[in-house]
SERO-4910 file (N, C-alpha, C, O; in steps of 0.05 Angstrom, whole numbers):
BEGIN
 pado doro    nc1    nc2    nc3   cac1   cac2   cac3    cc1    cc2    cc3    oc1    oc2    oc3
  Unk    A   1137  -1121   -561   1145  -1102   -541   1120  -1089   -529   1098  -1086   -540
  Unk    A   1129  -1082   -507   1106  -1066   -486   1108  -1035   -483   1130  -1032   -472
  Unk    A   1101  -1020   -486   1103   -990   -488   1095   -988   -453   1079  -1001   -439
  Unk    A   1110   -971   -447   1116   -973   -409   1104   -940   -403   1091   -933   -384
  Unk    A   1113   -921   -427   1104   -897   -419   1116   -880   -434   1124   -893   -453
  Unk    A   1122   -858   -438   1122   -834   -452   1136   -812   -453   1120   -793   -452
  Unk    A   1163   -805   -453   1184   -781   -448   1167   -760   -462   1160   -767   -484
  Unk    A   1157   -732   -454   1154   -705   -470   1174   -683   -463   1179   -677   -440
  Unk    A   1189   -668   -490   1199   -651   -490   1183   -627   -505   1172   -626   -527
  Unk    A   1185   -610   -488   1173   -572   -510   1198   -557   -513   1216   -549   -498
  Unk    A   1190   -556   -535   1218   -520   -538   1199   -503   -558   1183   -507   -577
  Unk    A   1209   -483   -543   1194   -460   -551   1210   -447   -578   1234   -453   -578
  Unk    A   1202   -432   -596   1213   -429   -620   1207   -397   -631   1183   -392   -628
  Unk    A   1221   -376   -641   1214   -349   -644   1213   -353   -670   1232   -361   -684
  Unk    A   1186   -345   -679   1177   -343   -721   1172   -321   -727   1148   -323   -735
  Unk    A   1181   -291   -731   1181   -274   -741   1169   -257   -730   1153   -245   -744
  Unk    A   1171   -248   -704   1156   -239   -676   1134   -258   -672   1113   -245   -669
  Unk    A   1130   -284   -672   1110   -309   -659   1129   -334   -651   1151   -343   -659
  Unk    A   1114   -341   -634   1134   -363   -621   1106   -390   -628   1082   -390   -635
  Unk    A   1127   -408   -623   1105   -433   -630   1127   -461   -618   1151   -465   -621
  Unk    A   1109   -474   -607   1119   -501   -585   1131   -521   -610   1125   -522   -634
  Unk    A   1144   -531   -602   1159   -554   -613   1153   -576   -594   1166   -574   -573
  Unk    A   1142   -593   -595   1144   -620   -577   1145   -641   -592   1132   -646   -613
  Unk    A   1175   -662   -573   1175   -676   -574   1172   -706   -560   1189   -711   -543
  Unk    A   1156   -723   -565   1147   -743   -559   1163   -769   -564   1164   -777   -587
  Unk    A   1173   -781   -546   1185   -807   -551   1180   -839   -531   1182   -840   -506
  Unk    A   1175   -856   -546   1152   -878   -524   1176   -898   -516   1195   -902   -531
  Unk    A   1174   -912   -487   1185   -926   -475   1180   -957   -477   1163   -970   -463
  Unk    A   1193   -965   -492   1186   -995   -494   1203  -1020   -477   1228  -1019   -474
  Unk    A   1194  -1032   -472   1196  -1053   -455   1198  -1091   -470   1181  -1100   -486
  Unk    A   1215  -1103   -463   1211  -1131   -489   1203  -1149   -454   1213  -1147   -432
  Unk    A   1184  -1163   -461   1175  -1178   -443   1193  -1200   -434   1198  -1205   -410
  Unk    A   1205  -1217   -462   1222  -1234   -455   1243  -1236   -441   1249  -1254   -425
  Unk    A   1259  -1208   -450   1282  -1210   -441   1288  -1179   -411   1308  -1173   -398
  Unk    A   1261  -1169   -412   1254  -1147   -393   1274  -1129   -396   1284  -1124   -374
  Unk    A   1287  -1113   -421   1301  -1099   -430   1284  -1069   -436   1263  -1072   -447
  Unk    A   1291  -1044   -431   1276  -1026   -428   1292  -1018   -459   1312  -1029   -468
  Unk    A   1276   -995   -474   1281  -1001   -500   1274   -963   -495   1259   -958   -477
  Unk    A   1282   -947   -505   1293   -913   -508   1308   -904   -518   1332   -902   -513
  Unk    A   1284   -891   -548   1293   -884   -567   1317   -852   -560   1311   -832   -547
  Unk    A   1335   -855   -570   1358   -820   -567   1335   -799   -575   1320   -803   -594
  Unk    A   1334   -766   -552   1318   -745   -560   1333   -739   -584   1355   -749   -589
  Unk    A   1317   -719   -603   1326   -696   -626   1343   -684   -609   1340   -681   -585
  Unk    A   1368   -672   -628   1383   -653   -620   1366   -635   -616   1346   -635   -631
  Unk    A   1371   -611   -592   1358   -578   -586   1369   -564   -594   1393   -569   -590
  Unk    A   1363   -540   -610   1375   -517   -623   1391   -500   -601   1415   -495   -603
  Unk    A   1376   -494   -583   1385   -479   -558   1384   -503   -539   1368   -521   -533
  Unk    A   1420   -490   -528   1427   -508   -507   1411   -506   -476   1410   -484   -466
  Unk    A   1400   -528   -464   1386   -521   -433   1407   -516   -408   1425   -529   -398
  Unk    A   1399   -499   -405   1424   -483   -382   1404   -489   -352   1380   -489   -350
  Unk    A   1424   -494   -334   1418   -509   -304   1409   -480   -304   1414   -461   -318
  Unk    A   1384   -486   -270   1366   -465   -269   1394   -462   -239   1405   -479   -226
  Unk    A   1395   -429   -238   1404   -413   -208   1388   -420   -190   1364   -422   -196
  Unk    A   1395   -424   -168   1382   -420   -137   1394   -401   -120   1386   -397    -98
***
């Protein structure tokens, strides 16, 4: 397999009045033979992402 490129997720995290990043990294693979794109499922998020207002 061919690694195509790279999904990043951050969540931000509150530690006892300090916050600290959580990222997560997940790689995009590709099978040459059969040109099937291969993406692994993100970690569940603690806190749900709410659509931004306009």
């Amino acid at each position: 397999m061919t690694q195509l490129s790279e999904e990043r997720a951050e969540q931000l995290e509150q530690v006892s009045a300090r916050f600290r990043v959580i990222r997560h990294i997940r790689s995009k693979y590709a099978r040459r033979h059969c040109q099937t794109l291969i993406i692994p499922p993100m970690p569940a998020r603690a806190i749900a992402v709410c659509p931004r207002k306009r």
